[in-house]
Structures are given as C-alpha cells and as structure tokens.
C-alpha positions in Angstrom: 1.6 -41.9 -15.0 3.6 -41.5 -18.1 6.0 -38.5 -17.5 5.3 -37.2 -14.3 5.0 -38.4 -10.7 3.0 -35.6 -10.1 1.7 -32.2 -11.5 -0.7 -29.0 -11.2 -3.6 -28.2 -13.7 -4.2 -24.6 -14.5 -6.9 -22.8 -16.3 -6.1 -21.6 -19.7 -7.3 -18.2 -19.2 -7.2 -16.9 -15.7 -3.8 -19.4 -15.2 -5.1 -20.0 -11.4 -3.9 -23.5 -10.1 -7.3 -25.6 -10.1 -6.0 -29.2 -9.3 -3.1 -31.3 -7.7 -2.9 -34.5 -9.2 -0.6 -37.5 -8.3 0.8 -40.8 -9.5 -0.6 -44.1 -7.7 1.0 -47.1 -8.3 -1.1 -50.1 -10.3 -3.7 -51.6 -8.7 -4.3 -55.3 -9.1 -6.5 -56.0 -12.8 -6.4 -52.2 -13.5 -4.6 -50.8 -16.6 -1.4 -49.4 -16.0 -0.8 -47.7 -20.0 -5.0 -46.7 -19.5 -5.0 -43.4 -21.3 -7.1 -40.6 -19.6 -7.7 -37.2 -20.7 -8.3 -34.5 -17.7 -10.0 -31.3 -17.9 -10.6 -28.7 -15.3 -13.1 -26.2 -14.6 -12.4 -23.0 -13.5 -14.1 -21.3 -10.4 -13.1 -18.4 -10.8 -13.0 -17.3 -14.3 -15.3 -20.0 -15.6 -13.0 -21.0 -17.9 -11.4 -24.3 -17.8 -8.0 -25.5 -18.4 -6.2 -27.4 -21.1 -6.5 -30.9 -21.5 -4.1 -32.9 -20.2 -3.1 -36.4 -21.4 -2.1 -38.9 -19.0 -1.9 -42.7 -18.3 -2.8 -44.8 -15.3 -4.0 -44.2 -11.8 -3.8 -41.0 -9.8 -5.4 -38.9 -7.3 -6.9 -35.0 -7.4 -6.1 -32.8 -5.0 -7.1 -29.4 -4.0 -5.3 -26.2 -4.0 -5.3 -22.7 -1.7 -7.2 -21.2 -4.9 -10.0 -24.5 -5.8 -10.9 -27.5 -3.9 -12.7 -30.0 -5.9 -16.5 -30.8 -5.8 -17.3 -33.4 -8.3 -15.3 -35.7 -10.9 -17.5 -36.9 -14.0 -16.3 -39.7 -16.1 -16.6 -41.0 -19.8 -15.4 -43.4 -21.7 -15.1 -42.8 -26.0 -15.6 -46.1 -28.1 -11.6 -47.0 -28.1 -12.1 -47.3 -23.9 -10.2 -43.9 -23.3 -11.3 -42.1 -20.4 -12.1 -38.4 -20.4 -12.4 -36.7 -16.9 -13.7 -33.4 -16.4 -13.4 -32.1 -12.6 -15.9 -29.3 -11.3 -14.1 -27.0 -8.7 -15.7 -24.1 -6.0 -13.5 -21.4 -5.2 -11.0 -22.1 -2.4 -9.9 -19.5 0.0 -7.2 -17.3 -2.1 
C-alpha cells in the first residue's frame, strides 16, 4: 500500500465511515506497485465516497455504521484496477 498501512473510507456526502481497509503484504507473482482505485457506496445516504488511489494488496473491513456486501472489479485497458464496494447499513 503506498502511504498508508491502513485507512477508513468515507462517503463524500453524509461523511459516515463505510469501509476499513488494510495493507497485506505481497503475495508470491502478484504485483506489489498494482495501482487500484476504490470506491464506496453509501448505505445510508446513497451517495458514495471519493475515490481513493492505492497500490498493492489489502483487505475491506466493516465498520459499526456499514458492513460490506459485495466487491465488483474492473480492469481499464492500462491493467489498473477499479473497485467499487456495495455496503448495507450496519448497526449505528
């Protein structure tokens, strides 16, 4: 992960917390310097959050306020990946 071990993702409107996400170290023929693009969607506001650039391998993880339901995954024509991450409403 470039600059952060880990970090929160938060919608751009409501500002909710909608995702954990954390570093994972290289595994063996993956791409440590892959660039992937995150976006969240928001449960609550229907919204989602801002894009967030990252490299590497890492791991979502819910919060009190979203818990994550699906991940889909696309790859553009220069073999960066865009995620965008459906959440339901957690329990706050």
């Amino acid at each position: 992960m470039s600059d952060e071990e880990a970090f929160t993702i938060e919608c751009s409107n409501c500002a909710k917390p909608l995702s954990e996400v954390w570093a994972l170290p290289p595994k063996d023929g993956s791409n440590p310097n892959k660039n992937v693009t995150i976006v969240v969607k928001c449960p609550w506001c229907g919204d989602k959050s801002w894009a967030k650039k990252t490299t590497g391998r890492f791991a979502f993880g819910d919060t009190v306020h979203s818990r994550i339901e699906n991940v889909e995954s696309k790859l553009d024509e220069d073999g960066n990946e865009h995620l965008m991450v459906m959440t339901g409403k957690g329990t706050e």
